[in-house]
C-alpha positions as CSV (number, residue, x, y, z in Angstrom):
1,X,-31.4,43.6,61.7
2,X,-29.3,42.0,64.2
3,X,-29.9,38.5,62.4
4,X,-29.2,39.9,59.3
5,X,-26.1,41.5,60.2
6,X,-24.8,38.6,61.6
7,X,-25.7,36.2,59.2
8,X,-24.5,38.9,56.1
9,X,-20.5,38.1,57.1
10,X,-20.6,34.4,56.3
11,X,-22.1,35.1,53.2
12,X,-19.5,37.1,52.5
13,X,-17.2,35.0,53.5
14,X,-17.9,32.1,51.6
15,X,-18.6,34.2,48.6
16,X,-14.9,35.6,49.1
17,X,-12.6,33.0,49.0
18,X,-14.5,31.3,46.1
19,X,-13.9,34.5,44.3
20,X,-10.1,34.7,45.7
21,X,-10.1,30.9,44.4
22,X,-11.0,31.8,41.1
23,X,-8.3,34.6,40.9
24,X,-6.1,32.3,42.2
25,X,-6.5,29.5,39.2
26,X,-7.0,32.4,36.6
27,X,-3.4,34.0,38.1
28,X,-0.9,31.2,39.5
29,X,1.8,33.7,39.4
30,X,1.1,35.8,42.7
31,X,-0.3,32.8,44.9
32,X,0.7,35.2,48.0
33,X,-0.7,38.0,47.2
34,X,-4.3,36.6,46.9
35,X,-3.2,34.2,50.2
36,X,-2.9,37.9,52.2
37,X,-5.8,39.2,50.5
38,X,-7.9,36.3,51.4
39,X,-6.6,36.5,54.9
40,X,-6.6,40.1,55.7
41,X,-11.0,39.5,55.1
42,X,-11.5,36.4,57.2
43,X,-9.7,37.9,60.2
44,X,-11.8,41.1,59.5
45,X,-14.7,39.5,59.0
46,X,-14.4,37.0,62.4
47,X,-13.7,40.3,64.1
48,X,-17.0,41.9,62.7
49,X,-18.8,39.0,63.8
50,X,-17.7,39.1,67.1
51,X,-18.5,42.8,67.5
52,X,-21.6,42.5,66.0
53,X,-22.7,39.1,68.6
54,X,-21.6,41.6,71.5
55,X,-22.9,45.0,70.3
56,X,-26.3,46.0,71.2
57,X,-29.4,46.6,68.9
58,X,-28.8,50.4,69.3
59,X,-25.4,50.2,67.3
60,X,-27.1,48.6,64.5
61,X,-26.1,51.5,62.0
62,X,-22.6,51.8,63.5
63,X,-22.5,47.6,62.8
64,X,-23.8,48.4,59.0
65,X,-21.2,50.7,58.2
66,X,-18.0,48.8,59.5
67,X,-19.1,45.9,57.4
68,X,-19.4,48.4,54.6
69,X,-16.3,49.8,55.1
70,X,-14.7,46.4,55.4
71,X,-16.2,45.1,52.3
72,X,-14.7,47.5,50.4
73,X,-11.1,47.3,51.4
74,X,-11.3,43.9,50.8
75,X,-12.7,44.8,46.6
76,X,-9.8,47.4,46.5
77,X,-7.5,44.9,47.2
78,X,-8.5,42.4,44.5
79,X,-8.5,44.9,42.1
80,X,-5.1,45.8,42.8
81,X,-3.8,42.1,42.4
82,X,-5.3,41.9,39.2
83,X,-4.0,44.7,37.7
84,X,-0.6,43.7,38.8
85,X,-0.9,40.5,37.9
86,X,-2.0,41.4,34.3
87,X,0.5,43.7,33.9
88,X,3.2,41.0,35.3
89,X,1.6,39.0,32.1
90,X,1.8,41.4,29.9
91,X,5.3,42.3,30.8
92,X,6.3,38.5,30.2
93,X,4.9,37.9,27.1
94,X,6.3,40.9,25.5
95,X,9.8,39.4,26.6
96,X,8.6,36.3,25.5
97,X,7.9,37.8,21.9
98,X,11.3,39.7,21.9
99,X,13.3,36.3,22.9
100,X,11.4,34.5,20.1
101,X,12.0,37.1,17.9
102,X,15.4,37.4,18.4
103,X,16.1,34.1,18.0
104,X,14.2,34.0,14.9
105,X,16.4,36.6,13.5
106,X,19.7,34.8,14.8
107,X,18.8,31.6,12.9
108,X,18.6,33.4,9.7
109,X,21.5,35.1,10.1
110,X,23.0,31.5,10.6
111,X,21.3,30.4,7.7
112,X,22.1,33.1,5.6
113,X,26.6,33.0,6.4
114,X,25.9,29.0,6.0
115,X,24.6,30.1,2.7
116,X,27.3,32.9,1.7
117,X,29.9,30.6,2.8
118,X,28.5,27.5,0.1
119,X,28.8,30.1,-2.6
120,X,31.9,31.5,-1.5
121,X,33.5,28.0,-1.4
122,X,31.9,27.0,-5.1
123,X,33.3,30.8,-6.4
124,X,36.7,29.8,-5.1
125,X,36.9,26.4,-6.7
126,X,35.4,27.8,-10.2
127,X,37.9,30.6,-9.8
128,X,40.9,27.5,-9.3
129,X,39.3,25.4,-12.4
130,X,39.7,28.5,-14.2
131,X,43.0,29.9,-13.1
132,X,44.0,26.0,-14.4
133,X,42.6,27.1,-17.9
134,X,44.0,30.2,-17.7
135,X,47.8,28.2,-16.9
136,X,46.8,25.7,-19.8
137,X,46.5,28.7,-22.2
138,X,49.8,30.3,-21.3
139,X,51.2,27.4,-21.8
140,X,50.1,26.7,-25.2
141,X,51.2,30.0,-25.8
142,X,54.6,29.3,-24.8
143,X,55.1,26.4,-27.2
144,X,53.8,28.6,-29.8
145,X,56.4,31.2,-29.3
146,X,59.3,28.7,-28.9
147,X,57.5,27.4,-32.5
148,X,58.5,31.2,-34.3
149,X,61.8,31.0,-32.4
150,X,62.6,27.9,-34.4
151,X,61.6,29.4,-37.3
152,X,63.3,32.4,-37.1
153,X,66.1,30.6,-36.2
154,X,66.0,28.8,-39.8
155,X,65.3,31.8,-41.5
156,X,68.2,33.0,-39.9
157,X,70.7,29.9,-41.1
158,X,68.9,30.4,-44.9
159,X,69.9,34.0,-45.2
160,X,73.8,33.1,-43.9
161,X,73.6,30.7,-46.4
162,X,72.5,32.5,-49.5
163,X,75.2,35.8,-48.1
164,X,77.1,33.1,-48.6
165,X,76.0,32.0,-52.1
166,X,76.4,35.6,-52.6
167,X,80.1,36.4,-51.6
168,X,80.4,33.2,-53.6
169,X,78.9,34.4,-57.0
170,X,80.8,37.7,-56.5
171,X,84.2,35.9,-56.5
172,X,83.5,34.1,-59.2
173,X,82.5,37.4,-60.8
174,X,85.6,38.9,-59.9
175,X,87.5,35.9,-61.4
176,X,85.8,36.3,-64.6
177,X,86.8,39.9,-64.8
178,X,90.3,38.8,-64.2
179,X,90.3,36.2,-66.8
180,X,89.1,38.5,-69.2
181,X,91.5,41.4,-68.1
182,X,94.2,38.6,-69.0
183,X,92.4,37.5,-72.1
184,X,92.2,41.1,-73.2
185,X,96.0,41.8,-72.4
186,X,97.4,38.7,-74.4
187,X,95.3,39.7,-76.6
188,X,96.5,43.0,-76.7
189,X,100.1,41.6,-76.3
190,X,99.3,39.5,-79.5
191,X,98.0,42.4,-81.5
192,X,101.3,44.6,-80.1
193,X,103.4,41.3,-81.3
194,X,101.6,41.1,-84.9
195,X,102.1,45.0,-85.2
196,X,105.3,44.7,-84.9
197,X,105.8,41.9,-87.5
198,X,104.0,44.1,-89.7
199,X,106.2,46.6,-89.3
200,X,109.3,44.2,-89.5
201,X,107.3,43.2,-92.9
202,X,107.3,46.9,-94.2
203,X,110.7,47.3,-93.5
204,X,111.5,43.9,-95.6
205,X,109.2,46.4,-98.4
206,X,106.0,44.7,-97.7
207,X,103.6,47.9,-97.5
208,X,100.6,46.3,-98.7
209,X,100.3,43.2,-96.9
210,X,100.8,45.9,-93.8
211,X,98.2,47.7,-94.9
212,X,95.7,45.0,-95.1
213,X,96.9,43.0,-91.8
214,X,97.0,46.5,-90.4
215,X,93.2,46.6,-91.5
216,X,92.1,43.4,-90.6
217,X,93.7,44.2,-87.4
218,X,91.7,47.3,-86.7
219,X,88.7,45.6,-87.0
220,X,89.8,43.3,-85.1
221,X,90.7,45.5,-82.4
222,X,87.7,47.3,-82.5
223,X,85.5,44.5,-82.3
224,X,87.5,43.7,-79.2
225,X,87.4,47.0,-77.7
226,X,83.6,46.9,-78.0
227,X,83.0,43.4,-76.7
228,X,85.7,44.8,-73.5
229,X,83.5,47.8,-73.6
230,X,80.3,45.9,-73.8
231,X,81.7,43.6,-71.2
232,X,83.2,46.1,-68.2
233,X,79.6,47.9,-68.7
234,X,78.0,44.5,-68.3
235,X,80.4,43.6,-65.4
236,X,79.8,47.1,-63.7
237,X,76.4,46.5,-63.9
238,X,76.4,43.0,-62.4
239,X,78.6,44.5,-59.5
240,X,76.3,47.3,-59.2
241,X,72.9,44.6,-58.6
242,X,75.7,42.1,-56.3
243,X,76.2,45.2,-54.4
244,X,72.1,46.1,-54.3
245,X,71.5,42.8,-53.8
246,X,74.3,42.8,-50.8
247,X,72.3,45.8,-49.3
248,X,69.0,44.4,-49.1
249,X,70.4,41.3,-47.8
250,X,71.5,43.3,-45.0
251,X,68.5,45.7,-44.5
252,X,67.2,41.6,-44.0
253,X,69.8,40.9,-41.6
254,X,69.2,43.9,-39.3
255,X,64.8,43.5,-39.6
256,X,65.6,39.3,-38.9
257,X,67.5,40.8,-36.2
258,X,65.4,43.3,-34.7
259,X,62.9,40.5,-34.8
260,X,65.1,38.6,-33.1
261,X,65.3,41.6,-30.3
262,X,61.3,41.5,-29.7
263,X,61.2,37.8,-29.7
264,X,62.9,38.0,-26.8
265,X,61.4,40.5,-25.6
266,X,58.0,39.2,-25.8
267,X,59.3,36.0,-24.2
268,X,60.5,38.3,-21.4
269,X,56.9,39.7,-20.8
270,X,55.9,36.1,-21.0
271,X,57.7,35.8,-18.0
272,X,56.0,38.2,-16.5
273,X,52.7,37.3,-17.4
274,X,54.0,34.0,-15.9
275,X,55.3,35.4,-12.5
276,X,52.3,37.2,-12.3
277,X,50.2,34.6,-12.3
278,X,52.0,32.7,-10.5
279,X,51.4,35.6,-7.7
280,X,47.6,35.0,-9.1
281,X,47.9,31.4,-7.8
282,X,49.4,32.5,-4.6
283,X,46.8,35.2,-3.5
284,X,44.2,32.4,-5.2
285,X,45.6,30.0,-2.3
286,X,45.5,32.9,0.3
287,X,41.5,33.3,-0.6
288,X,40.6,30.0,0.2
289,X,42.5,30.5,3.4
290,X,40.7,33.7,3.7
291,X,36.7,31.9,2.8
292,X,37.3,29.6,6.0
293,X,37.6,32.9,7.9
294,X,35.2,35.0,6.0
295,X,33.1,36.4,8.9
296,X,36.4,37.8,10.2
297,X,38.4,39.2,7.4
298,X,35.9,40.4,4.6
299,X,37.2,43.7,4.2
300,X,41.1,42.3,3.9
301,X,39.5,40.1,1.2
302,X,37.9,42.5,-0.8
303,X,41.2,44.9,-0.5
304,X,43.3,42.0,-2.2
305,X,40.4,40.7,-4.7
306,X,40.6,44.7,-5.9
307,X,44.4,44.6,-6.3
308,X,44.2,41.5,-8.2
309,X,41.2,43.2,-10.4
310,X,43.8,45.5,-11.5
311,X,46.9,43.3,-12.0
312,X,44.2,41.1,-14.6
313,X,43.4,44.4,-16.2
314,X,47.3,45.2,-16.9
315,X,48.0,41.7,-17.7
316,X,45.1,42.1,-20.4
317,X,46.3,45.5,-21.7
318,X,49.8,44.2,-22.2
319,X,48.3,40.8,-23.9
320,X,46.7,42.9,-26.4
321,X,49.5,45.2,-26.9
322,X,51.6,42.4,-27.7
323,X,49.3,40.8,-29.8
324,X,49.3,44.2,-32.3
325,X,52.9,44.4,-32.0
326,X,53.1,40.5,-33.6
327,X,50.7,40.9,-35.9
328,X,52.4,44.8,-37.5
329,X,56.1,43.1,-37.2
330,X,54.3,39.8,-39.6
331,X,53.2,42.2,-42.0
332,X,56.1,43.9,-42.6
333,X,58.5,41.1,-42.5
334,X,55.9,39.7,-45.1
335,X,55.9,42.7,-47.1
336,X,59.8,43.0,-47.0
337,X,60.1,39.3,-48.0
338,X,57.7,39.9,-50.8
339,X,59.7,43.2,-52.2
340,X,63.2,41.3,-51.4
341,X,62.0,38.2,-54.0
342,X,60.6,40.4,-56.2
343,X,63.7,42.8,-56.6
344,X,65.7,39.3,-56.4
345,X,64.0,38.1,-59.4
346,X,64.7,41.4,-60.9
347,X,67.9,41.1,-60.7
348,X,68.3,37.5,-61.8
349,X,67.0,38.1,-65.0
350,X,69.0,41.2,-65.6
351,X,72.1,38.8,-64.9
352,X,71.0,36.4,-67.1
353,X,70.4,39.0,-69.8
354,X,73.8,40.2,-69.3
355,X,75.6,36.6,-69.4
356,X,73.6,36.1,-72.8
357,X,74.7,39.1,-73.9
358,X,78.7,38.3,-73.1
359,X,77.8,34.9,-74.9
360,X,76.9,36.9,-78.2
361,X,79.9,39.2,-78.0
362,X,82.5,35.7,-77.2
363,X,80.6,34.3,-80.4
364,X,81.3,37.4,-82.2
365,X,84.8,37.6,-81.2
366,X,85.0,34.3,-82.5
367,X,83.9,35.0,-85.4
368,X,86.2,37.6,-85.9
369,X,88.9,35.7,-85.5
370,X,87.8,33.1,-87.6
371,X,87.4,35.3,-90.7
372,X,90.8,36.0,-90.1
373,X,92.4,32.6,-91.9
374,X,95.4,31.8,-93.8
375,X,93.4,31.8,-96.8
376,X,92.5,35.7,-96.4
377,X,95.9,36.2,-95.7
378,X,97.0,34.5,-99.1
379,X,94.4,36.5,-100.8
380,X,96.2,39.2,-99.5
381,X,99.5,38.9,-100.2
382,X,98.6,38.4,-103.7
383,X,96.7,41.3,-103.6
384,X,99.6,42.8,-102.4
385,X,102.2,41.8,-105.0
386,X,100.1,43.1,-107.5
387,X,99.9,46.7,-106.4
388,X,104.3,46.6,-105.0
389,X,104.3,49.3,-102.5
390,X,107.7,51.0,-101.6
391,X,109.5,50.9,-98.5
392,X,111.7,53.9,-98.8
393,X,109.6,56.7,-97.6
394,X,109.0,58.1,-93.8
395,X,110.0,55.0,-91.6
396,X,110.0,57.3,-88.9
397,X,106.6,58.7,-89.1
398,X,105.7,54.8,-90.1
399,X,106.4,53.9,-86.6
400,X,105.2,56.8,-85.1
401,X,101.4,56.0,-86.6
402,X,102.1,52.4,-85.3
403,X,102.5,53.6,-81.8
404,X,99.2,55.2,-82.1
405,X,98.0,52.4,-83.6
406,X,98.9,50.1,-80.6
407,X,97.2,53.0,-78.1
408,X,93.7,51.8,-80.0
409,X,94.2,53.0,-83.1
410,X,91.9,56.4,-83.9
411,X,90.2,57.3,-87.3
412,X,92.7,60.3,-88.0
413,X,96.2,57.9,-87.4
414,X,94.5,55.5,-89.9
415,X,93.7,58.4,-92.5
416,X,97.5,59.4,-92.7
417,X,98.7,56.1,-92.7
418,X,96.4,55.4,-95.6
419,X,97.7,58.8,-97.0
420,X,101.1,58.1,-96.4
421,X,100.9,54.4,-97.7
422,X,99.8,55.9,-100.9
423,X,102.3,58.4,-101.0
424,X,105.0,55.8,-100.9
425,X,107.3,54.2,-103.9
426,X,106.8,50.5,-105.1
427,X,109.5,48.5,-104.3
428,X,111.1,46.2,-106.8
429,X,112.6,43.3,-104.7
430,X,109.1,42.7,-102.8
431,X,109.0,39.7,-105.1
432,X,111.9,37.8,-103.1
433,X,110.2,39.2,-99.6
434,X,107.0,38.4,-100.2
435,X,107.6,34.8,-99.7
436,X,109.5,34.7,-96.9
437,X,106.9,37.1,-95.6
438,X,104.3,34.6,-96.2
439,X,105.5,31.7,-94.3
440,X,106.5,34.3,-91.3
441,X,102.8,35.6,-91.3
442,X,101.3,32.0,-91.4
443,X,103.3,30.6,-88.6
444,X,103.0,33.6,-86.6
445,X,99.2,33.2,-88.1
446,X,98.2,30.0,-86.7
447,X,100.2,30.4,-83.5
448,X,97.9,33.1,-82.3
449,X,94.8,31.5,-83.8
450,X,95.7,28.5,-81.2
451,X,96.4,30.8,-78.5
452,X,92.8,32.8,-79.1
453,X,91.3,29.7,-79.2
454,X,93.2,28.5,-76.2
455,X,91.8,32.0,-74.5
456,X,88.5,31.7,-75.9
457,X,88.2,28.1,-74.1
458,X,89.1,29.9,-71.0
459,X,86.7,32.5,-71.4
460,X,83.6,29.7,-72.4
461,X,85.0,27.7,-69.1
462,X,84.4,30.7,-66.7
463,X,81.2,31.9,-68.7
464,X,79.8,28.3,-67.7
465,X,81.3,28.5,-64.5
466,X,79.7,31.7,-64.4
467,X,76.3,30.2,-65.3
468,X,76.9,27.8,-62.5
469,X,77.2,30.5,-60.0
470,X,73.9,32.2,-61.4
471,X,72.7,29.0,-60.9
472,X,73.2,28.2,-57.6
473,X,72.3,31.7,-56.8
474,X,68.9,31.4,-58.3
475,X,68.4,28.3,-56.0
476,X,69.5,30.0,-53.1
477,X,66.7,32.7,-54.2
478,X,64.3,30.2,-54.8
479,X,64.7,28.9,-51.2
480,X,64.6,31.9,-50.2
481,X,61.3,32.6,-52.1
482,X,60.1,29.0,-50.6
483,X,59.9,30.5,-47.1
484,X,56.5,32.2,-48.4
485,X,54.7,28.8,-47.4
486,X,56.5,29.1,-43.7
487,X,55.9,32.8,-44.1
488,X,51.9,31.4,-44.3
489,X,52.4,28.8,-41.8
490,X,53.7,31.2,-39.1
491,X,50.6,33.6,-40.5
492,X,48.8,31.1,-39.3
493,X,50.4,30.0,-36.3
494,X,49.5,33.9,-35.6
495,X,46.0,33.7,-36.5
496,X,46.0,30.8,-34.0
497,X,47.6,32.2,-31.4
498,X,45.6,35.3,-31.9
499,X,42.6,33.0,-31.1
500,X,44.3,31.9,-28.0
501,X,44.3,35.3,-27.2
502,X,41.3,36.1,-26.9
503,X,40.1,32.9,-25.3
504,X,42.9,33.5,-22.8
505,X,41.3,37.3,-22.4
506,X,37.6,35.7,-22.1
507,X,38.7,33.8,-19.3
508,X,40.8,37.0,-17.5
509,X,37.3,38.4,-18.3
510,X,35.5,35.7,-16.8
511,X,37.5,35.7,-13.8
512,X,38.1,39.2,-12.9
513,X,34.0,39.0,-13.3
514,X,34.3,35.9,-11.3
515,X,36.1,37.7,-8.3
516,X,33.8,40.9,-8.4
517,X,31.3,38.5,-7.6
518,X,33.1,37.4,-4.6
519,X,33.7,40.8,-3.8
């Protein structure tokens, strides 16, 4: 037993440290841990042996347990280092896994702002190509409204001139009225003169050649009171369709000029639209400034990208509010054109019905005074002689119906005078007057003829100036009728503009889209 125990310990000994060994390769970390172990054993075991050479046979079973009791502090021991040093490995390699993790995570984060900031930097420059477009546009729309300016502007100079036309015609008018007040007054100075011949003539006993110049000259005068009468209601109806005319000229004048107003108006919120995105341009500069920094200063971004969201949508609104506004004011300056060539026309033809109509009654007068001739009046005196009227009776009542003659001459004043004329005596030395009468009447005759005929010139000279006037003032209408083709032009400058329009709101559309997406 002795042997045994005392050959046991090496055995145990060299079966330790190749275990310790093995512990030590399978667990580098703790190298002096398994050193102490290791150490701890041999010193217990050189100490077993020793008591064990020294001891007697009779502590055999006191040798047994001590090496018992040592072997199993040393297993306690090893069992210890190994659980700490797995859990030492376990610990690392969870840290291990969260560093790797961790990093793993970091790297996509990297990749992922690389990747936002690309797209970022590709939204800002499709956002600068299209705020370019969006420049292009305005401009184009600019030129198009200085275009209608233009236009206006010659509508403008067209409707001066034809006021002018106008104003021109209706002194011309007015002359023509004067000519034929004068016309009528020499002629009623005439018919006053002849009168009073006639009754120089019936005083010298010449009662019947009075009564038939006296009749001859009440036709006469009628027929020239009804062409005057035919002519001041021709005249007062020219003057009432001058003045018409006048006032839709004007009604023009103020609608040209109101258009005038929102011209300008609409190139004043042009200017805004212009400011505006000019500011577009500026806060477009201050986001690219802002994508270099877009890790810091997100929010700010978004803040400003909303603001400009809603200047776009104003900047839209008033774009289309604008555009109906145009488009109304076209149609009614359209319509109003339409109605003011149509009335013009109108008129025109009632003027040219009215200058035919003076024409008849200067052809009729004419031919009035034609039919009064020196033959007639020979015709007449021999008439005359033949039936030898008296002058004795009422002179006085004579001159009285002549007065009433000269204030035009009414049915009843011609009754008595024809009652009186009968009424009166034949006069026995009519003979002697009758011939001296005749060369009176023919001078006095064929001097008036000359000056009717002088007066009817006149009044053919202003009738054709007259004509001339209508004349020019249907050209002036007809240009003013010829601005329906610029009327379709600018319809369609309109039309084209409205296109614009809309591209130009497609493109606010695209870019407010544009910067939600940056947003």
């Amino acid at each position: 037993n002795v042997l045994e125990a005392a050959d046991a310990p090496p055995l145990n000994t060299s079966h330790q440290p190749s275990q310790t060994a093995t512990d030590e390769d399978r667990h580098p970390f703790l190298p002096g841990l398994k050193l102490h172990s290791s150490t701890m054993t041999s010193v217990k075991q050189r100490n077993k042996i020793n008591s064990d050479r020294s001891s007697s046979a009779s502590h055999d079973d006191v040798a047994k347990k001590s090496w018992k009791g040592s072997k199993g502090g040393s297993g306690w021991c090893s069992v210890v280092g190994k659980v700490l040093t797995f859990l030492f490995f376990l610990a690392l390699s969870g840290a291990a896994g969260m560093f790797g993790w961790y990093m793993h995570n970091l790297s996509e984060q990297i990749n992922h702002l690389n990747r936002r900031h690309e797209e970022t930097s590709l939204q800002s420059n499709e956002l600068a190509t299209k705020v370019k477009g969006v420049l292009v546009q305005v401009d184009s729309f600019k030129v198009t409204i200085n275009r209608f300016d233009i236009m206006l502007h010659d509508t403008q100079h067209e409707l001066k001139e034809t006021i002018k036309a106008l104003t021109k015609g209706e002194h011309e008018t007015n002359r023509i009225g004067e000519t034929l007040q004068k016309l009528q007054n020499e002629i009623l100075r005439d018919l006053s003169d002849g009168i009073q011949d006639v009754k120089d003539a019936r005083e010298r006993d010449f009662i019947s050649l009075e009564k038939t110049v006296e009749e001859r000259l009440i036709e006469l005068t009628k027929s020239i009171h009804d062409n005057i009468a035919v002519f001041t209601e021709v005249q007062g109806k020219c003057q009432n369709d001058i003045d018409e005319i006048k006032s839709k000229i004007t009604s023009l004048k103020t609608t040209v000029e109101i258009k005038g107003q929102e011209i300008t108006s609409l190139t004043q919120k042009y200017a805004d639209l212009k400011n505006t995105l000019y500011s577009q341009q500026i806060t477009h500069g201050i986001l690219q400034q802002s994508v270099s920094e877009i890790q810091v200063s997100v929010a700010a971004a978004s803040e400003e990208i909303q603001d400009r969201t809603k200047d776009l949508q104003k900047i839209k609104n008033s774009i289309n509010e604008q555009e109906q506004i145009m488009l109304s004011k076209n149609n009614d300056i359209s319509v109003n054109l339409e109605k003011n060539s149509e009335s013009f026309e109108a008129k025109l033809t009632v003027i040219e019905e009215n200058i035919m109509a003076l024409n008849t009654a200067a052809t009729h007068l004419s031919e009035k005074i034609e039919y009064i001739d020196a033959s007639s009046v020979e015709r007449t005196m021999r008439s005359v002689a033949e039936t030898q009227v008296s002058l004795t009776g009422d002179i006085k009542v004579l001159k009285a119906n002549l007065n009433d003659l000269q204030s035009l001459m009414t049915d009843k004043s011609l009754n008595d005078l024809q009652r009186e004329i009968k009424v009166e005596t034949k006069n026995e030395n009519l003979a002697a007057v009758l011939q001296s009468v005749e060369e009176i009447i023919q001078t006095e005759v064929e001097g008036k003829f000359s000056l009717m005929e002088t007066s009817m010139d006149k009044l053919n000279s202003s009738i054709s100036e007259a004509k001339v006037d209508l004349q020019m003032l249907r050209t002036a209408v007809d240009n003013l009728l010829s601005y329906s083709p610029k009327i379709e032009t600018s319809e369609n400058e309109l039309a084209s503009l409205k296109i614009s329009m809309n591209e130009l709101i497609l493109n606010v559309n695209k870019l407010s889209d544009s910067i939600d997406s940056i947003k």
